[in-house]
N, C-alpha and C positions, 0 to 999 in steps of 0.2 A: 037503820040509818038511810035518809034519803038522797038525792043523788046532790043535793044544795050541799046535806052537812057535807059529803064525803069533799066534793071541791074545797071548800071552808077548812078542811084538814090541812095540818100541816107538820112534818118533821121537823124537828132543832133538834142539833147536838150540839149542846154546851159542857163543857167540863167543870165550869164552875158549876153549874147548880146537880151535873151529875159526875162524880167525880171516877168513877168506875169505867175503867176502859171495858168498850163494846159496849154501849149502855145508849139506845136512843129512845129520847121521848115522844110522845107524840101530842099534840095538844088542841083540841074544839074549841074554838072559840066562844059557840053557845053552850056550852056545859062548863062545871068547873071542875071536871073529873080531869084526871091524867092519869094516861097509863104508861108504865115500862116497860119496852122489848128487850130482850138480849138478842145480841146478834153475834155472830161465834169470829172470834180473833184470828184477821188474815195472817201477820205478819208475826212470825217469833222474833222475838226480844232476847239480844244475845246473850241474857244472863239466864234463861231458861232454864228448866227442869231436863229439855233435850240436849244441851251442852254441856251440861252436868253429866249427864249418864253417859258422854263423848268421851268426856275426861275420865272417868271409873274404865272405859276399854282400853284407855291409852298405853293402859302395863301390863295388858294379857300379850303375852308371847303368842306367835304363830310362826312357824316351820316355812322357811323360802328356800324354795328349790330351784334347779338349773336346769331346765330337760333339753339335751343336745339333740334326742331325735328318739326315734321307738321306730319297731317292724313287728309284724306278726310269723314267728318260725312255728313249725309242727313240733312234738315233743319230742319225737324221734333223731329231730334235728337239732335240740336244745340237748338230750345225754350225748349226742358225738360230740360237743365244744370240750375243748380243751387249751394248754397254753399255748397260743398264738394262733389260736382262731380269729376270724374277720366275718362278723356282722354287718352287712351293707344296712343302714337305716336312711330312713323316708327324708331325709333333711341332706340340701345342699351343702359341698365345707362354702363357709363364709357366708352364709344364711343365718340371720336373727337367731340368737336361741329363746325359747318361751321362758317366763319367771314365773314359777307357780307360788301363792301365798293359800298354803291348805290345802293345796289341789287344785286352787281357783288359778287361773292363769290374769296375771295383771298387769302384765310387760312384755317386751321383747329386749333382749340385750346384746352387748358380745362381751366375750372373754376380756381382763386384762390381768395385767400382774401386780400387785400389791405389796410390792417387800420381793419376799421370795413366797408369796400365796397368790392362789385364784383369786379372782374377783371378778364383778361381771358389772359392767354399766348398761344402764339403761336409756334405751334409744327409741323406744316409743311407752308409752304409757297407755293400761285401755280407761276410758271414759267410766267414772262412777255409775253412773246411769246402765253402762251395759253390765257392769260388776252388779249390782241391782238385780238385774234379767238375768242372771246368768244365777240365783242363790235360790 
């Protein structure tokens, strides 16, 4: 191809004559050939294959926990407890508790009452993105 035809080239994308999303043609003017590219699909389409498989997760159970605080004791230190031992742990009172989903921590909350049960709201939420980083 010389440097004339390659200017003389030109891209269309028409839907009517190609009806296949991602699909551009290309067309010379001096030849009567055409050819098709595919070109790979930016945007997902909310009725996808990926929103489907969203929906199949939506009923697996996972285990949410409360963790108020953790320490590291020696063992020696762990068979002397008994009833009315006191554990000092790493976490201020009236500091965030963590909300774990599996282990993964995806919140910070506090305590409240629900009836006559625990309950814990949530007061920050971590970002999908670091949930992502964090797997």
């Amino acid at each position: 191809m010389n440097a004339e035809t390659a200017q003389n080239e030109k891209k269309v994308e028409d839907p009517k004559t190609n009806p296949e999303e991602g699909q551009v043609k290309t067309e010379d003017p001096q030849t009567e050939d055409k050819k098709t590219e595919t070109k790979p699909t930016e945007a997902v389409e909310p009725n996808s294959a990926a929103v489907n498989n969203l929906r199949v997760l939506e009923n697996i159970e996972v285990k949410l926990t409360v963790e108020v605080g953790n320490t590291e004791i020696a063992i020696k230190d762990l068979l002397r407890l008994n009833e009315g031992s006191v554990v000092e742990l790493d976490r201020l009172a009236g500091d965030p508790l963590d909300i774990l989903a599996n282990g993964t921590k995806i919140a910070k909350g506090e305590v409240v009452m629900v009836g006559e049960k625990f309950g814990i709201r949530f007061t920050e939420v971590v970002a999908p993105e670091e949930l992502v980083q964090n797997l």
